[in-house]
C-alpha positions as CSV (number, residue, x, y, z in Angstrom):
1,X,88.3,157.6,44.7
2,X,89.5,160.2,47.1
3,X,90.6,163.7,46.0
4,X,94.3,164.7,45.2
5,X,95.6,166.8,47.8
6,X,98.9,168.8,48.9
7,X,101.6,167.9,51.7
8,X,104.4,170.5,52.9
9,X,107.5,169.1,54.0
10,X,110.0,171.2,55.7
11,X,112.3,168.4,57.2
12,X,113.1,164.4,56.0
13,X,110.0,164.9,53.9
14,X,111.9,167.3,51.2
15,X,114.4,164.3,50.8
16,X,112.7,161.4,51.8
17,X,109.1,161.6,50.8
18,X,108.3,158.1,50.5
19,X,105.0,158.4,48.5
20,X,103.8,158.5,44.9
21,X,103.6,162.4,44.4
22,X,102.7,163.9,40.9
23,X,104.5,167.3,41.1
24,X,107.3,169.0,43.5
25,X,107.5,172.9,44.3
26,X,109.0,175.4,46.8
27,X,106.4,177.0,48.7
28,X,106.2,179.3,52.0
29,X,104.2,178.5,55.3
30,X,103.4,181.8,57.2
31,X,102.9,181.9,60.9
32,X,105.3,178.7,61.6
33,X,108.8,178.0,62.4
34,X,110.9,174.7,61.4
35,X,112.4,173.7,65.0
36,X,114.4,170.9,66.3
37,X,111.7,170.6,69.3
38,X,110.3,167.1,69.0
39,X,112.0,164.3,70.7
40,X,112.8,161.5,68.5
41,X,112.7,157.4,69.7
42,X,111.1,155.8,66.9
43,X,113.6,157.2,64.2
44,X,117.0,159.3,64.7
45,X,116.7,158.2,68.6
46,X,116.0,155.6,71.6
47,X,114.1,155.5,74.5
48,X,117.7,155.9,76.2
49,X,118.9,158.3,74.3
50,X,116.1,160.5,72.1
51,X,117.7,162.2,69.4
52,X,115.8,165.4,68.2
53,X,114.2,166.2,64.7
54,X,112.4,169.1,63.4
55,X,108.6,170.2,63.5
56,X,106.5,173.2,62.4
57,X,105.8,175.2,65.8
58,X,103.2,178.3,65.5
59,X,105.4,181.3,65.4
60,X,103.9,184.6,64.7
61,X,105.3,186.8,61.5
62,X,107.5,183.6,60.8
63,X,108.0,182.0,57.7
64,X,108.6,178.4,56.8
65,X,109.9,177.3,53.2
66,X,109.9,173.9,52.1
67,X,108.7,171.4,49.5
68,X,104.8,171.1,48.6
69,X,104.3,167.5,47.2
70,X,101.1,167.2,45.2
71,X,99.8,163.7,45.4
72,X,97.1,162.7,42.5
73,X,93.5,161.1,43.4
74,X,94.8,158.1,42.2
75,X,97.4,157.9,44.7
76,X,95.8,159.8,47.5
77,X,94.5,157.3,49.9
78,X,97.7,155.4,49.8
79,X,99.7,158.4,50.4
80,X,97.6,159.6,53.4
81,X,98.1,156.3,55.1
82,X,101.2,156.2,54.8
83,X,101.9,160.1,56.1
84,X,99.5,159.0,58.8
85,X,101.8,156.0,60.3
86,X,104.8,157.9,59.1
87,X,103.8,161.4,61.1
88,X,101.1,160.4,63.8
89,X,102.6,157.3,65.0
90,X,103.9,159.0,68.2
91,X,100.7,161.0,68.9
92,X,102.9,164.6,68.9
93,X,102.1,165.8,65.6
94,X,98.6,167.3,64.4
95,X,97.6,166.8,61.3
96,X,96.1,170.3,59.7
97,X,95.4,171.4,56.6
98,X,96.9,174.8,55.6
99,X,97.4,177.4,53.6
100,X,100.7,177.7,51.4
101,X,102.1,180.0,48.7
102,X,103.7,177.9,45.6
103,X,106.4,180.3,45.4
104,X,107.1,180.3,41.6
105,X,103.5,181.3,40.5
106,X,102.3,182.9,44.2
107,X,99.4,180.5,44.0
108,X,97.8,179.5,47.4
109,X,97.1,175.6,48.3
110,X,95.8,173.9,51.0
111,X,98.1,171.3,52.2
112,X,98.2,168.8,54.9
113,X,100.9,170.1,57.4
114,X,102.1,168.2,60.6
115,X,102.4,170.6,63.4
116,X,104.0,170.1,67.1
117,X,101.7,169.6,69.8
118,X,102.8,172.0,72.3
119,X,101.4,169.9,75.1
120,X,103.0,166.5,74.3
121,X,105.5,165.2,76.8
122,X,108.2,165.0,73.5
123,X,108.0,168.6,73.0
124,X,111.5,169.9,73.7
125,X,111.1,173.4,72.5
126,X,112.7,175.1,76.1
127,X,116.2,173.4,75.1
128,X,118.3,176.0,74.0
129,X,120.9,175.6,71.0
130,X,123.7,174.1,72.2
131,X,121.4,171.2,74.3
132,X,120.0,170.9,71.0
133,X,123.5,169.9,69.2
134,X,124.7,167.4,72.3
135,X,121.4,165.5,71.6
136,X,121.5,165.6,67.8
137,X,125.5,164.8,67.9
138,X,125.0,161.9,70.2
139,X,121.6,160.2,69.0
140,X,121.2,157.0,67.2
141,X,118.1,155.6,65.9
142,X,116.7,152.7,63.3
143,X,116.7,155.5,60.6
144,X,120.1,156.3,61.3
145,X,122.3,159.3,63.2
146,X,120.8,161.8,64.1
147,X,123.8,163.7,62.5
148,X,123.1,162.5,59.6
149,X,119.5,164.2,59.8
150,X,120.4,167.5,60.4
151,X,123.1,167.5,58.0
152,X,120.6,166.4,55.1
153,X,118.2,168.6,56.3
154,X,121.0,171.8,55.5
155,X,121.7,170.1,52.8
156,X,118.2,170.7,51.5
157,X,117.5,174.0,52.9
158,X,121.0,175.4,51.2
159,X,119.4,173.7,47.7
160,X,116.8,175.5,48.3
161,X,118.6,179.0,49.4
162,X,117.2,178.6,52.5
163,X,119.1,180.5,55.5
164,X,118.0,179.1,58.9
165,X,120.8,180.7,61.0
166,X,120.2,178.5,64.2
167,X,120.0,175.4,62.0
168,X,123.4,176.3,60.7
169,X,124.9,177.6,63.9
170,X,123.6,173.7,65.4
171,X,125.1,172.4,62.6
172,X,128.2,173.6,63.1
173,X,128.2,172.9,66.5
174,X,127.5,169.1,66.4
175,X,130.6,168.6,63.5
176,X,132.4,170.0,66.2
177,X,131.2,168.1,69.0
178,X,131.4,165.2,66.5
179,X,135.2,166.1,65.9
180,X,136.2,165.9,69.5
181,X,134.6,162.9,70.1
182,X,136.6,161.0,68.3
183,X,139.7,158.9,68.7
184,X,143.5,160.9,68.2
185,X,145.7,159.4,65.8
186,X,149.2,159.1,67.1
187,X,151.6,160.9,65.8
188,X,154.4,158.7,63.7
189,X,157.5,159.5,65.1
């Protein structure tokens, strides 16, 4: 039987986990950032038109908070393979295991972490904010809008108490961008 083990999810994973887990706390990634950098065709995008969803990049003196999911033995092997198509099917994520702090008790865990390679040809991490919220306002994928992504994704991190200013400030960029996009009403008159 394999070994239980921990998994840190900073984006769809804090909503959407999709596996068997057998507890659920905050918990704090040093030295990484939570950045819409990874181009996204398989999910919240196309080969036409990537959308763009978030991935831990190494920042240093940064901080990432998110969920830490600990999956039991018994549930381990299933859980890993499903991470494993769910995270590594495009190639751009490494899987690593790290070292997190389970914020109510300051205990440290090692948990499986999918990080951005740098190197990968869907690494976006030069666009600047507001190419970041034309992408994410525009892209479609089979999971859905990408709009609908990010807004979840505040949705979480605002749960959580979470302020990610240039999450927020691309938030409120793409309900604006969303806003002008679509049709005027008439007036009646």
């Amino acid at each position: 039987m394999a070994q239980e083990f921990w998994v840190f999810g900073y984006g769809s994973l804090m909503w959407n986990p999709g596996f068997e887990h057998a507890e659920r706390r905050e918990a704090e990634l040093e030295e990484y950032q939570r950045s819409f950098c990874l181009a996204s065709v398989r999910y919240r995008g196309t080969e036409e038109q990537p959308g763009l969803v978030l991935a831990l990049e190494p920042k240093e003196g940064a901080t990432c908070r998110g969920i830490a999911f600990r999956v039991s033995s018994e549930n381990a092997t299933e859980a890993l393979a499903y991470l494993r198509e769910r995270e590594l099917g495009t190639a751009s994520y490494f899987e690593k295991r790290l070292p997190l702090t389970l914020l109510d008790t300051g205990e440290r865990v090692f948990a499986v972490c999918y990080v951005m390679d740098t190197q990968h040809d869907k690494y976006r991490g030069d666009l600047d904010e507001e190419e970041r919220a034309k992408i994410i306002a525009k892209a479609e994928g089979p999971a859905g809008s990408n709009r609908e992504y990010l807004y979840r994704t505040v949705e979480n991190l605002e749960d959580l108490d979470v302020e990610e200013p240039s999450i927020r400030r691309i938030a409120d960029r793409v309900s604006e961008i969303a806003d002008d996009d679509r049709p005027s009403t008439p007036s009646a008159g």
